[in-house]
N, C-alpha and C positions, 0 to 999 in steps of 0.2 A: 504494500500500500504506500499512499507518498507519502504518510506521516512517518514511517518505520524509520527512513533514516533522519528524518529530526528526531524522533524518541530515542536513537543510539548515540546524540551527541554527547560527550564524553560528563558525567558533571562536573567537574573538576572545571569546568568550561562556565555552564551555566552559575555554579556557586561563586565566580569572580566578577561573571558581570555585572551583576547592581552595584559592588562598589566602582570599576571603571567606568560605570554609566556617571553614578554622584560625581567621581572625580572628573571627569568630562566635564559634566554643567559646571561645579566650581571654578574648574579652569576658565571654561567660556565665559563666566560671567565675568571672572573677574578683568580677563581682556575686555569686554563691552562694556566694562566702567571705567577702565583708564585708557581706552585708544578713543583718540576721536581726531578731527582738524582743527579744535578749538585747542587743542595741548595743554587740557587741565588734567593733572594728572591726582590720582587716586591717594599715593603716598606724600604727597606733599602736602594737601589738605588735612591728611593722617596725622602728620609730624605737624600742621597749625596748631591742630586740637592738642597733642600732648605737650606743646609747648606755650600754650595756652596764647598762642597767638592768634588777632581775629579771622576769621575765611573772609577773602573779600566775595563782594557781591556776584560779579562774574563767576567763581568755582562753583560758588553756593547754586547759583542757576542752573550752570553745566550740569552738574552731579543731581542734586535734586528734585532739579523742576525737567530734562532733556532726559539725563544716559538713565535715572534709575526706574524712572516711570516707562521709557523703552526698553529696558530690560526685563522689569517686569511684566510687560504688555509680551512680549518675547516665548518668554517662559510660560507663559500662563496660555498664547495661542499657541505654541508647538506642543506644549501636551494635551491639548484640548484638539490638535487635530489629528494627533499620533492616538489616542486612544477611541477617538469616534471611527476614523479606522480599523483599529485592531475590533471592536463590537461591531463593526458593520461585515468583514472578513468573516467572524467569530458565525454572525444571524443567517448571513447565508449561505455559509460552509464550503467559501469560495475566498482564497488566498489573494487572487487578484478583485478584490472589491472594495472602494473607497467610498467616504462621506457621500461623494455628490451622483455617485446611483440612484439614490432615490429622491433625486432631485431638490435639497433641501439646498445644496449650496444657489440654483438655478434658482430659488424661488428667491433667497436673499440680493442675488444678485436684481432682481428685476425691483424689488422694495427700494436698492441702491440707486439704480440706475433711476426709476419714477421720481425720488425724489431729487436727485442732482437737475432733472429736464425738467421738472412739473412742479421742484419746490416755491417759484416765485408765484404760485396760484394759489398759496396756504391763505387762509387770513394774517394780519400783519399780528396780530398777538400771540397766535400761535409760533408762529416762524421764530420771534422773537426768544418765545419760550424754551423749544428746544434748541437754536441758534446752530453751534458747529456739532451739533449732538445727532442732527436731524438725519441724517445719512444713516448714521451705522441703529439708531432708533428704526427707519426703514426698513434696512436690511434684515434687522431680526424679526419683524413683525413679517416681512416675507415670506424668511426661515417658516415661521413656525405655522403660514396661511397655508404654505405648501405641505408640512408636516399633516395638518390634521384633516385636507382634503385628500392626502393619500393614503393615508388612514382610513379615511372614511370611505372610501373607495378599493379599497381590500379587504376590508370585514364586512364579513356577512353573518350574521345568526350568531352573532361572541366570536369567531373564529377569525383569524388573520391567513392569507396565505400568502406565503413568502415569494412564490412566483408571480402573485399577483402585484408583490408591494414592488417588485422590481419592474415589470412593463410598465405600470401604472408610472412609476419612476422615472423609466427612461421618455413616456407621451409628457407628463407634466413639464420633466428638461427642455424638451423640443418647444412646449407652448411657451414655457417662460421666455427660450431663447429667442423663439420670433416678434414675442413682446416687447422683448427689450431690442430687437432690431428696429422696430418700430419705434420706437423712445428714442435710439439714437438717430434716426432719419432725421427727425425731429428739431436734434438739438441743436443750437449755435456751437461758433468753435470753440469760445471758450470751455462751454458744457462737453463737448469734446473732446479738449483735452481734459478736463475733469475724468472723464470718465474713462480713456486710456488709463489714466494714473491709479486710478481704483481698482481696475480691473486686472494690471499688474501687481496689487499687492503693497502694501508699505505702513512699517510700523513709523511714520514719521507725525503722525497724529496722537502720540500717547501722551496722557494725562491724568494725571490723579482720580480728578474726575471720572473718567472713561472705566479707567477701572474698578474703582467702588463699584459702578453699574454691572462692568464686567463679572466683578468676582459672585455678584449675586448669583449670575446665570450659570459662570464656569465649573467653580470649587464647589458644587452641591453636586452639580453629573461627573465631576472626577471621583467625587467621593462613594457615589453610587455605584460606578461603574466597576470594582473590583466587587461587589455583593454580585453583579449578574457572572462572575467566574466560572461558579460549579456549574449553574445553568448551562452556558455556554459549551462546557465541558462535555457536558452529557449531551448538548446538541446536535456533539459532532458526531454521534453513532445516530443519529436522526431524531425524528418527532416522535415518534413511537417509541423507540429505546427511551430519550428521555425519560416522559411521561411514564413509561416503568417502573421509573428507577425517583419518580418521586416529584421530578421537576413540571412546575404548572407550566404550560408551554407558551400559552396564551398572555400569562400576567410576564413572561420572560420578553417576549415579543413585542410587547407593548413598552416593557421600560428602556427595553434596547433602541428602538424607534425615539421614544421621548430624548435620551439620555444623547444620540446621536443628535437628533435636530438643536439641544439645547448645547452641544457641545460645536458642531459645525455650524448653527447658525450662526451664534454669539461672534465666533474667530474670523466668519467672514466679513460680519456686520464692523466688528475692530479693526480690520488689517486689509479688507478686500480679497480678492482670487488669488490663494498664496496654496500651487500644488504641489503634487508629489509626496509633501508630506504625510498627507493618512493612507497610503497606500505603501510605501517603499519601506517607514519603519516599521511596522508590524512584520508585514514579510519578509523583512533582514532579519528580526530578531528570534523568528518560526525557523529561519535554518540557522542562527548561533546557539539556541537555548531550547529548541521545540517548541511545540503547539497549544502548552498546559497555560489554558487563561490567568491562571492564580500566579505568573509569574509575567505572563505576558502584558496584563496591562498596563501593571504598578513600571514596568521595563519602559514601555512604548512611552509615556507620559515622561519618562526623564529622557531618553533619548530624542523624543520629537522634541521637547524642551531645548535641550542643547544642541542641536541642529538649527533649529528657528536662530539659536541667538549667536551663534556663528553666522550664521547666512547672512545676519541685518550687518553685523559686525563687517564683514565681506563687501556686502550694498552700500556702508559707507562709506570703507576705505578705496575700493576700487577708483570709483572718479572723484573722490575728494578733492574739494570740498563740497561738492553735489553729491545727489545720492542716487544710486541705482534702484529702481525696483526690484522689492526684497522676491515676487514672485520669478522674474526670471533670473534669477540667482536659486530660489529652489528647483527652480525648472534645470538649468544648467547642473547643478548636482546630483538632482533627482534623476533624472533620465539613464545617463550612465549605468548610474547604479541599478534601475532597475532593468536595462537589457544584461547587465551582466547578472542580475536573480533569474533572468528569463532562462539565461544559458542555462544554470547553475541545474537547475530546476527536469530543466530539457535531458542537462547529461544523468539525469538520477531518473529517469522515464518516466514523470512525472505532466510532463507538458508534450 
């Protein structure tokens, strides 16, 4: 079977990775708080404070207000897209399967895009209200329009069917897509390039704010998301086997669905179209550690993490003192790597 030679990886293997996974994100962060084009550096603010000398205003802002709320906004969408992933692989018992199957990233997208083209149609107090918030507010209310119409369009009589949540997936993508071709026909250039820059991905937007909002929606489906493990587990011998062996299939189904839209919406709604990554982490870490959820998620969430925040770290040293879009910087690393899982995969008669 293909799982057989993930299950023989050596454990000596798997028992090291979670700490090289920690020691990765540590390292990376710490590079994405002392590299930047501003040259404030991390230790010298360090040696102000113990020398009880003041931080001037400039560090204070770099570090503070710029590198730590982007690093956090970082961290917080690379494991939020590395683990909607590994649950979405996990629900449909398909290795190559990411967040935007079932078209939750497609629906966010078109929330994004309606309101960059159609926001000057708001009343002026509303607009006002949510101000530079109003996008990524969009985007997740998209997320989650499209979540419960496809939902609701896969169950029947209590039951969900997995084949259904996926066609149903891939017609909603296509409507969203031609929606939002429409919305862009539409727009002026500026809104045009607005909406290139969004649609490439970029944590150049993060802010305290954003993520108070964020953490609401994120860190409740990360924390969920390692309870649906055994489920998942027992998934993988199918719907029947589960359901033998104890697991409700229906309530597993349903929080997998929830736990992916509140995790993929959210990270589109913050950062924009940022891929590869809930597809290529899961499936790297299924052939370094195997397939057992209970090790996979808690895995996927650090390593999407410190991926994301090397990536931004890359997007903005590359053309410094500009920034690259942080998506095709995932795209350029993501790609690679997954034709060579393809290989990898193919040479074990698996593909």
């Amino acid at each position: 079977m293909a799982s057989l030679d993930l299950m023989a990886r050596p454990e000596r293997m798997r028992g090291g990775l979670r700490p090289a996974l920690i020691a990765l994100l540590m390292l990376a962060s710490i590079l994405s708080v002392t590299t930047g084009a501003a040259g404030v550096s991390l230790a010298h603010v360090t040696a102000d404070w113990i020398t009880g000398k003041e931080i001037g205003l400039r560090e204070r802002v770099v570090l503070f207000d710029i590198r730590l709320p982007r690093l956090a906004m970082a961290v917080m969408v690379g494991a939020a897209l590395a683990v909607a992933g590994a649950v979405m692989q996990g629900l449909f018992r398909n290795p190559l399967a990411d967040p935007g199957i079932v078209g939750v990233g497609a629906g966010a997208g078109l929330g994004a895009v309606a309101s960059i083209v159609l926001g000057g149609m708001l009343p002026g107090a509303l607009a006002a209200t949510l101000g530079p918030h109003l996008v990524p507010v969009a985007a997740f209310l998209g997320a989650w329009a499209a979540t419960l119409l496809l939902y609701r369009v896969a169950s029947r009589a209590g039951r969900t069917s997995v084949a259904t949540l996926l066609l149903a997936g891939i017609a909603m993508a296509a409507m969203a897509g031609a929606l939002t071709g429409v919305l862009t026909y539409l727009a002026d250039d500026q809104q045009l390039r607005d909406l290139t820059f969004w649609g490439m991905g970029s944590l150049a937007g993060a802010s305290w704010s954003k993520l108070a909002v964020a953490t609401g929606l994120i860190v409740p489906a990360l924390i969920l998301a390692p309870q649906l493990a055994r489920g998942l587990n027992a998934l993988a011998l199918g719907e029947a086997a589960a359901a033998h062996m104890g697991t409700d299939v229906e309530r597993l189904k349903r929080h997998c669905v929830l736990a992916v839209a509140a995790l993929a919406g959210a990270s589109v709604a913050l950062a924009g179209g940022i891929g590869f990554v809930g597809i290529v982490v899961p499936h790297l870490l299924r052939l370094i550690a195997g397939p057992d959820h209970r090790r996979l998620l808690v895995d996927s969430a650090l390593l999407g993490a410190a991926l994301l925040v090397l990536a931004d770290l890359i997007a903005r040293l590359i053309v410094s003192p500009a920034e690259m879009p942080i998506g095709i910087v995932t795209a350029i690393l993501g790609a690679p790597v997954f034709l060579w899982i393809l290989l990898q995969r193919r040479s074990f008669g698996s593909l």
